[in-house]
C-alpha positions as CSV (number, residue, x, y, z in Angstrom):
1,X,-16.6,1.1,-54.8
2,X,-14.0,0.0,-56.9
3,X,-12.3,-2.3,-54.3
4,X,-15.6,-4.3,-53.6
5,X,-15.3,-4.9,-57.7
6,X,-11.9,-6.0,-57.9
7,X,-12.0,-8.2,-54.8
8,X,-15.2,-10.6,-56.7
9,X,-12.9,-11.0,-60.2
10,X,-9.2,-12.0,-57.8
11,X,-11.2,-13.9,-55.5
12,X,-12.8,-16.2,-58.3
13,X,-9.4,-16.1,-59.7
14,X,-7.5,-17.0,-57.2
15,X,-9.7,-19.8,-55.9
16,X,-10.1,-21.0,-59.8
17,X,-6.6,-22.2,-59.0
18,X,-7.2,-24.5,-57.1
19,X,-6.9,-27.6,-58.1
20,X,-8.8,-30.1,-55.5
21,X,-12.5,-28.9,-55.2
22,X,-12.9,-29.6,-51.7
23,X,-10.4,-27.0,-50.6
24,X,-12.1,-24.3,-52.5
25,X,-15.2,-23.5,-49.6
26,X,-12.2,-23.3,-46.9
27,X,-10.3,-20.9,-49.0
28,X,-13.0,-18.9,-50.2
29,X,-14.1,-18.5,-46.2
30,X,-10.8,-17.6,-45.0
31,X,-10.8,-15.4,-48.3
32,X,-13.9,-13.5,-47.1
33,X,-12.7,-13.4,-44.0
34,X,-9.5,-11.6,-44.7
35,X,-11.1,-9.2,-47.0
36,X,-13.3,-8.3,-44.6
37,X,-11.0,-7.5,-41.7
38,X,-8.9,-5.4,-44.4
39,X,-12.1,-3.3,-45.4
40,X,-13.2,-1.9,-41.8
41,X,-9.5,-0.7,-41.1
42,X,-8.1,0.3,-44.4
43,X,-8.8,3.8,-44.3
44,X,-8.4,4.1,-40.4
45,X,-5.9,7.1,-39.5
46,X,-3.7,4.1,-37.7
47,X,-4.1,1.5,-40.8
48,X,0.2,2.2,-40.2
49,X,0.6,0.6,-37.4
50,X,-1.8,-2.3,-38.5
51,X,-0.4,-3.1,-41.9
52,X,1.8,-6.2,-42.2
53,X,3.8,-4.3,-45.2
54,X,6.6,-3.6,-42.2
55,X,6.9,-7.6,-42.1
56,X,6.5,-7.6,-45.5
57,X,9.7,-5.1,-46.3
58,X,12.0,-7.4,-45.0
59,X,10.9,-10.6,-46.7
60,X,11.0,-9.0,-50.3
61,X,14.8,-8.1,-48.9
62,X,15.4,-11.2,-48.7
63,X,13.8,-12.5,-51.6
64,X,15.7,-10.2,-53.8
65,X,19.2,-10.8,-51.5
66,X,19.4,-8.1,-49.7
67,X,20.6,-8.0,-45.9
68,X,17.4,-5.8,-45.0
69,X,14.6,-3.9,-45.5
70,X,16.5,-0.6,-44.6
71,X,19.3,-1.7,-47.2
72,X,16.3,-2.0,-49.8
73,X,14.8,1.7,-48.9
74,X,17.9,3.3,-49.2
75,X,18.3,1.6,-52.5
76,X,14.7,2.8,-53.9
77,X,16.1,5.8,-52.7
78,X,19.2,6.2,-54.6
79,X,17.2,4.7,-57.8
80,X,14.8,7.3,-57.7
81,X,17.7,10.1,-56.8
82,X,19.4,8.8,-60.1
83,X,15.8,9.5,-62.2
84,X,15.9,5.3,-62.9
85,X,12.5,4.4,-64.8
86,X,10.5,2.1,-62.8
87,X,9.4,-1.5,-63.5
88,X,5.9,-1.8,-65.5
89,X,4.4,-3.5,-62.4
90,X,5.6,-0.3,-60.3
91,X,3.8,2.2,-63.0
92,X,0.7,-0.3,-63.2
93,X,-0.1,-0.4,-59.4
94,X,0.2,3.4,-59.6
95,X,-1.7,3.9,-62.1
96,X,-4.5,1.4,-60.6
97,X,-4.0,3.2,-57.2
98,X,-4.4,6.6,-58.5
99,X,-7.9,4.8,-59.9
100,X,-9.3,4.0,-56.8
């Protein structure tokens, strides 16, 4: 399965950036540990009410200066209304999605 693939290469990625080698068991367990609880839910028919994206909506709000995560829906919204080309990194998660 294609997400079992890509987990190995971005987890020894992201733990190669650690700098201090005694973190790196710690990180890789919490890691594995993560990964695993996403696996036995993701394709649950309530993964929705179990995904931290709702969190997630309002801190990229934020991040980019808007007052919500409403205010940034309705403004993805209107983009798309307007035909606005995406960003690369929206086309490339689609395209890697539609992979999977």
């Amino acid at each position: 399965m294609a997400l079992e693939s890509d987990w190995q290469r971005y987890q020894e990625a992201w733990i190669g950036t650690l700098e201090a080698d005694d973190d790196k068991p710690e990180w890789s367990r919490r890691l594995a540990e993560s990964f695993e609880a996403f696996a036995s839910v993701r394709e649950a028919a309530d993964f929705w009410r179990r995904c931290l994206g709702k969190q997630t909506l309002g801190a990229v709000a934020s991040a980019l200066g808007l007052r919500s995560g409403q205010i940034l829906e309705q403004s993805v919204v209107k983009a798309w209304e307007r035909d606005v080309a995406p960003p690369m990194d929206v086309l490339n998660l689609r395209e890697y999605l539609a992979s999977l």
